[in-house]
C-alpha positions in Angstrom: -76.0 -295.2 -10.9 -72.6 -297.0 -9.7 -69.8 -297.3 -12.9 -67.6 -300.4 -12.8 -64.6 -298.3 -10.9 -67.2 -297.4 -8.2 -67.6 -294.3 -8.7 -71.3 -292.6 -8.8 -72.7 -290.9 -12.5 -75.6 -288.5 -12.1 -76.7 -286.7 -15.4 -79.5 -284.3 -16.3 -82.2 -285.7 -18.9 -84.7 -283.9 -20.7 -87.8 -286.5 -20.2 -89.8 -285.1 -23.5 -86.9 -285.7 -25.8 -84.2 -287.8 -23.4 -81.8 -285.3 -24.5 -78.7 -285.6 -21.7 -78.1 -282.4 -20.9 -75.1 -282.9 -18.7 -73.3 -285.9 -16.6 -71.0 -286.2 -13.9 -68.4 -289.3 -12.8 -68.0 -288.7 -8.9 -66.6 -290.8 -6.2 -69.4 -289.4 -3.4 -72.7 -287.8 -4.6 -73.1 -285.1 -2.0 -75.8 -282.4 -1.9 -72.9 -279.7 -2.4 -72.2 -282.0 -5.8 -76.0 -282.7 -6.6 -76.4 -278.4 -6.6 -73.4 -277.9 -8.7 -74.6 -280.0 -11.4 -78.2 -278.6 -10.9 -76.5 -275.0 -11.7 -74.4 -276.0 -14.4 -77.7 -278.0 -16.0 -79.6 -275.0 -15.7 -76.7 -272.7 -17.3 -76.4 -275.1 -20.0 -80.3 -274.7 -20.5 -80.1 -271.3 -20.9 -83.3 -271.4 -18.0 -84.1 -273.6 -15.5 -86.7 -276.5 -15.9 -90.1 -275.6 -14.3 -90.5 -279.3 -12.3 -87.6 -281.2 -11.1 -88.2 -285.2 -10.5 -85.7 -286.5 -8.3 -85.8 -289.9 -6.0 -85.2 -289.9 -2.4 -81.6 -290.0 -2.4 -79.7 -287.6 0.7 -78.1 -285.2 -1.6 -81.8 -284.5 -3.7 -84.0 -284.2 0.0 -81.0 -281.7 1.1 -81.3 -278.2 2.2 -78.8 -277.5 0.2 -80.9 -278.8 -3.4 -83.9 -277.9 -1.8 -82.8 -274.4 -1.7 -81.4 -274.4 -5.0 -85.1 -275.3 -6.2 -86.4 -272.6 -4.5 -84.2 -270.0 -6.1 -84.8 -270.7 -9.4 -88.7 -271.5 -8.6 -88.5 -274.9 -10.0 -91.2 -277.2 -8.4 -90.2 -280.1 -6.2 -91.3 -283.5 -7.6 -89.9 -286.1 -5.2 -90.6 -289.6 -7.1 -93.3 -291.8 -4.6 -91.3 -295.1 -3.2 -91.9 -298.4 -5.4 -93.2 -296.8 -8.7 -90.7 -297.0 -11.1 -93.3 -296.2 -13.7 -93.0 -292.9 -12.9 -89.2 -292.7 -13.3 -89.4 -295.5 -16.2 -87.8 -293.6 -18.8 -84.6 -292.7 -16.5 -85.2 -296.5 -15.3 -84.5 -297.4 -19.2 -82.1 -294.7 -19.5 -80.0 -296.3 -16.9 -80.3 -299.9 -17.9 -79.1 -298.6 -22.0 -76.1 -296.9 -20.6 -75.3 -300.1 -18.0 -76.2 -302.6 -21.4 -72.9 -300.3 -23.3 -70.6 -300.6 -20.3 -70.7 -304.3 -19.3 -67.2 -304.9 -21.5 -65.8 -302.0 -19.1 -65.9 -304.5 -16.0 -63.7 -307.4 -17.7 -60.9 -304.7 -19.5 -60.4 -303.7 -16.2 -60.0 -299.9 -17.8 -58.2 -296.5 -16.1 -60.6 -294.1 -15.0 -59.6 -291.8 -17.9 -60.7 -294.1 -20.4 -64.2 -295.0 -18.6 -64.6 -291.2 -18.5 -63.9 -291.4 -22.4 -66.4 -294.6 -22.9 -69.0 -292.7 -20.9 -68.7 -289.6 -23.0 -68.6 -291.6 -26.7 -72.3 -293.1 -25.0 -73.4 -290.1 -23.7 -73.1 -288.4 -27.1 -74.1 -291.9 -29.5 -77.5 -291.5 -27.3 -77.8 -288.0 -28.0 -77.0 -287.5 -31.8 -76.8 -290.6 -33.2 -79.4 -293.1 -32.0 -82.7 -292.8 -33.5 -85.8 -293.5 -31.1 -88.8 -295.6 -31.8 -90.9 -293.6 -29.5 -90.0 -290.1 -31.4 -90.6 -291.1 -34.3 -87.5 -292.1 -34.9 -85.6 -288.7 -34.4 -82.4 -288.4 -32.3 -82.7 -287.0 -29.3 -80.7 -283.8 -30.2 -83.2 -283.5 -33.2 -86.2 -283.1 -30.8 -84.3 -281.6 -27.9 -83.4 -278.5 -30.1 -85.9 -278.3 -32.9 -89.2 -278.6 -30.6 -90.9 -274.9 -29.5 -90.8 -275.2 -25.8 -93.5 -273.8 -23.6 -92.5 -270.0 -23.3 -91.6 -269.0 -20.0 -94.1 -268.4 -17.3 -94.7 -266.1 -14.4 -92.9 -268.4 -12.3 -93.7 -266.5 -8.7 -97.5 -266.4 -9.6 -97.5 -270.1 -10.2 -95.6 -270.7 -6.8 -98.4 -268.6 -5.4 -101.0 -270.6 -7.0 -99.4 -273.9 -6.1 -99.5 -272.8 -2.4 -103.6 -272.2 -2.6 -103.9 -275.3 -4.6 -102.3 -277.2 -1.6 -103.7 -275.2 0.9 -107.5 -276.6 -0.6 -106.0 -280.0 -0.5 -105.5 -279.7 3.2 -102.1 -278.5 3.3 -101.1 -276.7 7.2 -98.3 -275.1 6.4 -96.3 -277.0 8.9 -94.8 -280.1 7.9 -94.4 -281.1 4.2 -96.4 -283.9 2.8 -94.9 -285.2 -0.2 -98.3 -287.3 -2.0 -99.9 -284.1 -1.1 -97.1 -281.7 -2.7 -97.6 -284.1 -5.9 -101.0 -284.3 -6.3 -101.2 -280.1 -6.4 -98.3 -280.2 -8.7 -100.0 -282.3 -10.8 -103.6 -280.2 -10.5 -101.1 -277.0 -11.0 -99.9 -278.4 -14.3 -103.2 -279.4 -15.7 -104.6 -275.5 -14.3 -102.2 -274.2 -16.9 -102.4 -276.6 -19.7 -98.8 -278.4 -18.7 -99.8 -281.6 -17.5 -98.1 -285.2 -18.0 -99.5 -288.3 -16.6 -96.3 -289.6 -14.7 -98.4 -291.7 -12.2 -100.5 -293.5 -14.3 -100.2 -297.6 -13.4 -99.4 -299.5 -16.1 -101.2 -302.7 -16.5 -99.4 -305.7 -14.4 -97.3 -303.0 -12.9 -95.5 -304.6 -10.0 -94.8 -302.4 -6.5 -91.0 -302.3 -6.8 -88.6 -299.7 -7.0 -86.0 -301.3 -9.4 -83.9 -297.8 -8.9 -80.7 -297.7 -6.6 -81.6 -295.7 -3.5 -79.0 -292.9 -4.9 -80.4 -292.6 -8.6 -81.9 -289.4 -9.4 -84.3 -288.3 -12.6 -83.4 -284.4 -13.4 
């Protein structure tokens, strides 16, 4: 998302507790940038996430990202065009952290001190604002006081992903992202890790209310 000096933020959420793991203030996103936040998310983790959602921005569909997927066996989730359901909670994520820096575009503030505003939000969402939708816990609450699934044989689960898609009619060839999500999400229910991200909400309307560069971690 663009900040009032024009610079671009990207951050790393946790989706099951909207913990922010990490953000970043940049004038460029680049795939070289995109990576570099990806390792240092993963450091800060202590492991690296199993599925990685990201929209279709340049630096996420790089060689670059895509490689740093691949070597730490995290599954590709590119996020289908015009359903923002599936990215709704970074979609409301974005919108609560544009809400708290509409008074930055009329102080007309130094980029030291829109760094400082970001990082006072950053943390108010993380430690201090309860949530309605967990049970009114703070993020940090859930985030590090919830038993997370313990880690997996990540290269059998590669292996079975790759007969999963090769069922679905997968040639090896070319990459077919609705077919690479739909064995993702047959993967995750295989081993008892599935979420319904696609599922259309009633009235849901066909548009993509992300920027092009906006990325979900």
């Amino acid at each position: 998302m663009k900040l009032p000096d024009g610079r671009e933020l990207i951050k790393t959420m946790d989706e099951m507790s909207r913990f922010r793991l990490g953000w970043d203030a940049e004038e460029t996103e680049t795939a070289a940038l995109a990576v570099r936040h990806g390792e240092a998310s993963v450091e800060r983790m202590g492991r690296a996430p199993l599925v990685w959602k990201y929209d279709h921005g340049s630096p996420f569909t790089s060689g670059l990202f895509q490689d740093f997927l691949a070597r730490h066996n995290i599954l590709p989730y590119p996020i289908p065009p015009r359903s923002p359901w599936v990215n709704g909670r970074n979609e409301r994520d974005n919108q609560e952290i544009q809400n708290w820096l509409i008074p930055v575009d009329f102080e007309k503030l130094t980029m030291q001190e829109i760094d400082r505003d970001i990082d006072d939000g950053m943390l108010m969402l993380n430690y201090v604002k309860p949530r309605s939708v967990l049970g009114y816990r703070k993020s940090a609450d859930v985030y590090f006081n919830t038993d997370g699934v313990e880690e997996l044989d990540r290269e059998w689960m590669m292996l079975d992903l790759m007969d999963i898609k090769c069922r679905l009619g997968w040639t090896g060839r070319t990459e077919n992202e609705k077919l690479s999500r739909r064995a993702i999400r047959q993967l995750l229910q295989k081993w008892g890790l599935y979420e319904e991200w696609e599922e259309v909400p009633k009235g849901a309307k066909f548009v993509n209310t992300s920027e092009a560069l906006n990325v979900s971690f």
